[in-house]
C-alpha positions, 0 to 999 in steps of 0.5 A: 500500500502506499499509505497507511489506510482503514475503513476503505472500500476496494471495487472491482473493475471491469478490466481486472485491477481493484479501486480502493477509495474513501478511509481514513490515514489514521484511527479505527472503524467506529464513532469519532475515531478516524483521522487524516482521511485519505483523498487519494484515489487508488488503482491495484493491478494485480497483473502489474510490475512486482513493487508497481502494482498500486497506481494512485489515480487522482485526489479526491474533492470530499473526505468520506470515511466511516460510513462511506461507500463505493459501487460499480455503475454499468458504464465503468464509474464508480459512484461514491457517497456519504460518510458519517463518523458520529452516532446523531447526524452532525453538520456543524461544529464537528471536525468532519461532517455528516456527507450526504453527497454522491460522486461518480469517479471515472477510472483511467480507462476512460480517459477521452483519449482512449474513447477510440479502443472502447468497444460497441456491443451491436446486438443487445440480444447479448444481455440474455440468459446464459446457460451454464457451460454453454456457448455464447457470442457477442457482436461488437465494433470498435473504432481501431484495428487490433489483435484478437489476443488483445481482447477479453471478456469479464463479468463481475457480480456486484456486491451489497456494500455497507462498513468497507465490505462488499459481500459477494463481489465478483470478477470472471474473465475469460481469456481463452476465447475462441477466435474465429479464423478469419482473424481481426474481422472479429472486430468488425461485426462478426462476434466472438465466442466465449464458453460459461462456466461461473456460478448463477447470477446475474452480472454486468458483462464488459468486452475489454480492448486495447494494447494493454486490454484495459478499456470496457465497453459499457456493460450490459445486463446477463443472467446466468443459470 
């Protein structure tokens, strides 16, 4: 970590690395007991250079700590709010104040200058019902030519959140797809298959593009039996 941190909350991103936001520098979970909160924005990559695998993203703009809360939207932010270090609600004359706001974070991945290797999913008969073990193929069209190895597919289960937990939070991907043999004309309408095998859910599916294959397209809706 390249801070000391408590009461954060970590989200699972569509292209494998782990946010970890909100918390506080020093102190404990509990009323009044957290200090020095924490406005750094963090990146895990779980993939990265061995002693570079935590990347600070940006500074955040309000102190959320006890309390505080963060969940992945389908279009790849990240919404945070609230935070409540006191047992009444507190507005005024307090240290750090009761927060009743919400923000979305956008993560690097949709920095404006990777807007051309964000993939389009064409056919919305892609958010269905998957059978478990089965095959399925999603058509989609992105704005640049790549390798068909640079491209993945992750579903994540998204998670009840409350006090820095994310119960049930999940992230599958499936990399060994199954290109079709004419090549990068996959990229160009033409689908790609991918074969189920995860537990019974329903998740936010994310077709993943890029040199580095990190940038999502915006997530579409399946359920898994």
């Amino acid at each position: 970590m390249p801070m000391g941190w408590v009461m954060g909350d970590m989200v699972l991103l569509p292209n494998g690395d782990v946010l970890i936001i909100n918390g506080a520098g020093l102190g404990t979970v509990g009323w009044e007991l957290g200090r020095d909160p924490v406005m750094a924005l963090v990146a895990y990559c779980p993939d990265g250079v061995l002693r570079l695998r935590f990347k600070i993203q940006e500074k955040a703009r309000i102190p959320r700590m006890y309390h505080s809360s963060a969940v992945l939207l389908r279009d790849g932010r990240v919404l945070v709010g609230a935070s409540n270090l006191h047992e009444l609600s507190s507005f005024t004359k307090v240290l750090f104040p009761n927060e009743l706001s919400l923000e979305a974070f956008s993560p690097q991945y949709l920095d404006p200058t990777q807007l051309g290797l964000r993939p389009v999913v064409l056919d919305r008969k892609s958010s269905s019902t998957l059978k478990y073990g089965s095959l399925f193929r999603i058509k989609f069209s992105i704005a640049r030519s790549l390798r068909p190895e640079s491209i993945k597919i992750t579903m994540i289960r998204l998670p009840f959140t409350t006090h820095s937990f994310s119960t049930s939070q999940r992230s599958h991907q499936y990399d060994a797809v199954n290109n079709h043999p004419d090549g990068l004309t996959v990229i160009s309408n033409r689908g790609k298959d991918a074969q189920v095998y995860t537990h019974s859910s329903t998740r936010l599916l994310y077709v993943i593009c890029g040199p580095s294959g990190d940038v999502p397209n915006e997530g579409i809706w399946v359920q898994l039996l």
